[in-house]
C-alpha positions in Angstrom: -72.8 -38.5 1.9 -71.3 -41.3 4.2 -67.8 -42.8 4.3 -67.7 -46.3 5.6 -63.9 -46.5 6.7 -62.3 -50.5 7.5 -59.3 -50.4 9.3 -57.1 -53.9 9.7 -53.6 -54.9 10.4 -51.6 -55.5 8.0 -51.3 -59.0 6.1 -47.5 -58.6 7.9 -48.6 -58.1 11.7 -49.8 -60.9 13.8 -53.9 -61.1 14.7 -54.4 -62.7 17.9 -57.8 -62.2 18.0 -58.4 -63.1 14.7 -56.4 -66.2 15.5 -58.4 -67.2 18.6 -62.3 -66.5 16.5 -60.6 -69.0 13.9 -59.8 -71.7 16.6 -63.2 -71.1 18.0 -64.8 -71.8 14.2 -63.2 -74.6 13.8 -63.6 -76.6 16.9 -67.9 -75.3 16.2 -67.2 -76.8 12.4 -66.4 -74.2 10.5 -63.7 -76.1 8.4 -64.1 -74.1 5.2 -63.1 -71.0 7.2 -59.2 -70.9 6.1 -58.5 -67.9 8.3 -60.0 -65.1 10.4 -58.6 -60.8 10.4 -60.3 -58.9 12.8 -60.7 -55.5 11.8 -62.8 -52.1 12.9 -65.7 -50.2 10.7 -66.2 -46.5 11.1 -69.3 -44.6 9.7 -68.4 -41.2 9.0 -71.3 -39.2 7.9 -70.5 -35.4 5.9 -72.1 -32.2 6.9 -75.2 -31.6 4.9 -74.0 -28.8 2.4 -69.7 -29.5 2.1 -68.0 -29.8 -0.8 -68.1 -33.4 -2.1 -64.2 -32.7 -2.8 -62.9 -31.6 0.4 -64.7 -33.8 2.6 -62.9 -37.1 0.4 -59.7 -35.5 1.7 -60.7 -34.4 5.5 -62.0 -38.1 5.4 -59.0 -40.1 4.2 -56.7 -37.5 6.0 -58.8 -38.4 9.3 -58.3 -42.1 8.4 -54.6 -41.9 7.5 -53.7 -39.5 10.9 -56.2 -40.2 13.6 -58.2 -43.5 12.8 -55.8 -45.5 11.6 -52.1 -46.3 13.2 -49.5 -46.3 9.7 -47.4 -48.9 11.6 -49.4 -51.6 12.3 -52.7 -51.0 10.4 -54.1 -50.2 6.7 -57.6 -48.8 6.1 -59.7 -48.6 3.0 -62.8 -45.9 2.5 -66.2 -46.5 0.7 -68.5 -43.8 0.1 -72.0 -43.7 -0.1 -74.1 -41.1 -1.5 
């Protein structure tokens, strides 16, 4: 089982670097791009044999306390089987 884990800001804190890959797009000709997050993508793969149950929580616990920062950032977890 895998968890693919996206932490972003949030919509309330300012992206710099999504602000300056915007800039960039548009000044190539990407006009339809109406704005530009930057965010990070963690693959987390489960132990071969652990409880389907438990890892879900060591997962989203791991993403809530260590891979995510509360303040600033949100995350969101998809799971592959």
């Amino acid at each position: 089982m895998t968890a693919w884990v996206q932490v972003g800001l949030k919509p309330t804190v300012l992206d710099p670097q999504g602000q300056a890959i915007h800039a960039a797009l548009r000044k190539l000709g990407f006009g339809a791009v109406a704005e530009v997050r930057q965010a990070k993508v963690f693959r987390v793969q489960v132990a071969a044999g652990a409880d389907p149950a438990e890892a879900r929580l060591q997962v989203e616990r791991a993403a809530r306390e260590v891979l995510a920062n509360p303040v600033i950032e949100e995350f969101s977890i998809r799971w592959e089987e």
